[in-house]
C-alpha positions as CSV (number, residue, x, y, z in Angstrom):
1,X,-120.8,148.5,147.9
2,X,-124.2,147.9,149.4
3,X,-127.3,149.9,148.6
4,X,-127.1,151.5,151.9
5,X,-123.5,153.0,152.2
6,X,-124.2,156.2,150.0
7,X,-127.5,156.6,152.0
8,X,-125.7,156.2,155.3
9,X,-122.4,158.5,153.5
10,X,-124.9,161.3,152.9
11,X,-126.6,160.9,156.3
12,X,-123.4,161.4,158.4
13,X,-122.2,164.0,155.9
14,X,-125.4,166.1,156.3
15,X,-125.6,165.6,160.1
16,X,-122.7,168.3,160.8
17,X,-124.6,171.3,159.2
18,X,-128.1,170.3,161.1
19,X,-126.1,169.8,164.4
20,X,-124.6,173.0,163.9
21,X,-127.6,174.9,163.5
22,X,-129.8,173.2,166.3
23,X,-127.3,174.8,168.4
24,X,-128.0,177.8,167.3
25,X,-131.7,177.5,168.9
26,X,-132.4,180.0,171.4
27,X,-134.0,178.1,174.3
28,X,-135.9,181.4,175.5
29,X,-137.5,181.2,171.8
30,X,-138.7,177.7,171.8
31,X,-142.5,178.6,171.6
32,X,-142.0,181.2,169.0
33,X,-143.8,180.7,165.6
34,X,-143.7,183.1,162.5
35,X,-147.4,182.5,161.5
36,X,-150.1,180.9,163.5
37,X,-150.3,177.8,161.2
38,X,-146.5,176.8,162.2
39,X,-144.9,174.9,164.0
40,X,-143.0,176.6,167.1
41,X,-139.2,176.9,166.8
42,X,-139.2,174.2,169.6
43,X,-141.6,171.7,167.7
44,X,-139.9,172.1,164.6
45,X,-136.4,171.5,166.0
46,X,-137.6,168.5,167.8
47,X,-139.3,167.4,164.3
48,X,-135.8,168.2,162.8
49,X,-133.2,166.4,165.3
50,X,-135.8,163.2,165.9
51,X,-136.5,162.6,161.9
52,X,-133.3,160.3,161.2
53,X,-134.0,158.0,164.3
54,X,-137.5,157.9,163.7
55,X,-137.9,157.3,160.1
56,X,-135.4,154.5,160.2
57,X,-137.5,152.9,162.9
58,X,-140.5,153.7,160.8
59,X,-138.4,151.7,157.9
60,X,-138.2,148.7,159.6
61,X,-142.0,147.5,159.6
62,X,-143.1,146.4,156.1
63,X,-146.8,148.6,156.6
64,X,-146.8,151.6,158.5
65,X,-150.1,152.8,159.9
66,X,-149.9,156.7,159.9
67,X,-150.4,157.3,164.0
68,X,-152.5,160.7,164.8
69,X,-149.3,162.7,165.0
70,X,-148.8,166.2,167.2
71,X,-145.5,167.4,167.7
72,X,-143.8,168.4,170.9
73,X,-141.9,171.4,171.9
74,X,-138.0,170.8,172.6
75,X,-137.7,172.4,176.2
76,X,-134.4,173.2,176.0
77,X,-131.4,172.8,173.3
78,X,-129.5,170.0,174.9
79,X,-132.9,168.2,174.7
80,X,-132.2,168.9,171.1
81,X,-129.0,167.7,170.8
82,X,-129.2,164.6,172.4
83,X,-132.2,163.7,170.5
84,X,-130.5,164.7,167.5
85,X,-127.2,162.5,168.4
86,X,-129.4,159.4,170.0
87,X,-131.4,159.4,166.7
88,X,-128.7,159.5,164.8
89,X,-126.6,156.6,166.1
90,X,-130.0,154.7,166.4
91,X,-130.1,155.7,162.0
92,X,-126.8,154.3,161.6
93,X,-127.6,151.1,163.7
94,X,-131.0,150.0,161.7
95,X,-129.9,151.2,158.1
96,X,-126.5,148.8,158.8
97,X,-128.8,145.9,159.5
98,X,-130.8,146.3,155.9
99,X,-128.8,144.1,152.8
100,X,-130.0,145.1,149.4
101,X,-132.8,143.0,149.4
102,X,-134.7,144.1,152.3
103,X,-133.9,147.8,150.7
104,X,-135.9,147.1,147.7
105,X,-138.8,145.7,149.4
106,X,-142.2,147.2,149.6
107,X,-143.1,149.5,152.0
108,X,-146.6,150.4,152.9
109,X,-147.6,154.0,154.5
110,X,-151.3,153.8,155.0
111,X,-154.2,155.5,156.8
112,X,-157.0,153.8,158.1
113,X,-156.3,150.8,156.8
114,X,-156.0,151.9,153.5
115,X,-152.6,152.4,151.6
116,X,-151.4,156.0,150.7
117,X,-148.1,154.9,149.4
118,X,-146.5,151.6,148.9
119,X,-142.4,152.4,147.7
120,X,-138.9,150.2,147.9
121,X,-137.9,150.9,151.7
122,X,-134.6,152.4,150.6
123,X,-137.1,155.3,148.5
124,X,-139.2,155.9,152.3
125,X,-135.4,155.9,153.5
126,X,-134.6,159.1,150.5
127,X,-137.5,160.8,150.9
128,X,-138.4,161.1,154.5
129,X,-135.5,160.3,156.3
130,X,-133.0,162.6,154.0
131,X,-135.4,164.9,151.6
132,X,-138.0,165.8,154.5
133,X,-134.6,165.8,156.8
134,X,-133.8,169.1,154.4
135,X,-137.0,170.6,153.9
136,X,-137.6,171.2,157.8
137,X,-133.8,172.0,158.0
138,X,-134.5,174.8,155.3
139,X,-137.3,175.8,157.5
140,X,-135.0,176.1,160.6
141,X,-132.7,178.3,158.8
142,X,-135.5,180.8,158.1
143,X,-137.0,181.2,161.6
144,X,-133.3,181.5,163.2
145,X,-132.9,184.2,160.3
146,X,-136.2,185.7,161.3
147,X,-134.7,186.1,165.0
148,X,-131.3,187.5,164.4
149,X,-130.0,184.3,164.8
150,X,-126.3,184.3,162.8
151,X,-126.9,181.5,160.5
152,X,-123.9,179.1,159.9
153,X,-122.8,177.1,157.1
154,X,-124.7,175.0,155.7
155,X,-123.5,174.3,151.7
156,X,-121.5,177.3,151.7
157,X,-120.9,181.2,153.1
158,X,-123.9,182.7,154.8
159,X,-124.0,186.4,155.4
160,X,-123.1,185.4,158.9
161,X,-120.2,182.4,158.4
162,X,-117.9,181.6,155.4
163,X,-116.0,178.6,156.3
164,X,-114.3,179.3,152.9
165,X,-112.4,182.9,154.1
């Protein structure tokens, strides 16, 4: 088994459930927010469905210069969703291209020059591309809650869904 299979198992595995609730967003919500320091519901969606694409992109170069970064709103949910599925396919396609050694090879994140983290690529691929993947995905959940939004399945029943009934 290469390095990359469980990385690439758990990426198609955990694309269902974030699929599933980008179609949940409510395109007449899209520049919502819950605080004025968020993100609109249509920024962090976009964040959300363009992160697996994007970070495995991002993976690719051996030092990565942190670009000033300002997130756009989603203007409507099949923008979402095709993101979502283009990013995805574009995931599979770059992490199928990486053997082992290029995996465990440095990675460099830095800021004006200067390095803020140097990891093995396949930990950039963990952290951001999967771990922040959840985080915002977590985040999604509790603005669609905030809206009356029925929340589906995710790991298991929601007061609104039990795929388990």
């Amino acid at each position: 088994m290469r390095m990359i299979d469980p990385i690439l198992m758990e990426l198609e595995q955990e694309a269902g459930a974030t699929r599933r609730l980008l179609e949940r967003v409510h395109e007449e919500k899209m520049s919502w927010k819950p605080a004025p320091k968020s993100m609109t519901l249509g920024q962090l969606a976009l964040h959300l469905a363009t992160t697996p694409g994007g970070v495995a992109q991002m993976a690719t170069v051996d030092v990565f210069e942190r670009p000033s970064f300002e997130q756009p709103e989603a203007k409507s949910r099949q923008e979402l969703l095709d993101a979502f599925d283009g990013g995805l396919q574009q995931a599979k396609s770059i992490l199928n291209e990486m053997d082992d050694a290029r995996l465990m090879s440095t990675w460099t994140f830095q800021r004006d020059g200067k390095p803020v983290m140097q990891v093995p690529r396949i930990g950039i691929l963990r952290m951001i591309m999967l771990n922040h993947s959840y985080h915002h995905r977590g985040q999604l959940t509790v603005y669609l809650r905030e809206l009356g939004v029925p929340l589906p399945s995710v790991y298991g029943p929601t007061a609104d869904e039990n795929p388990f009934a």
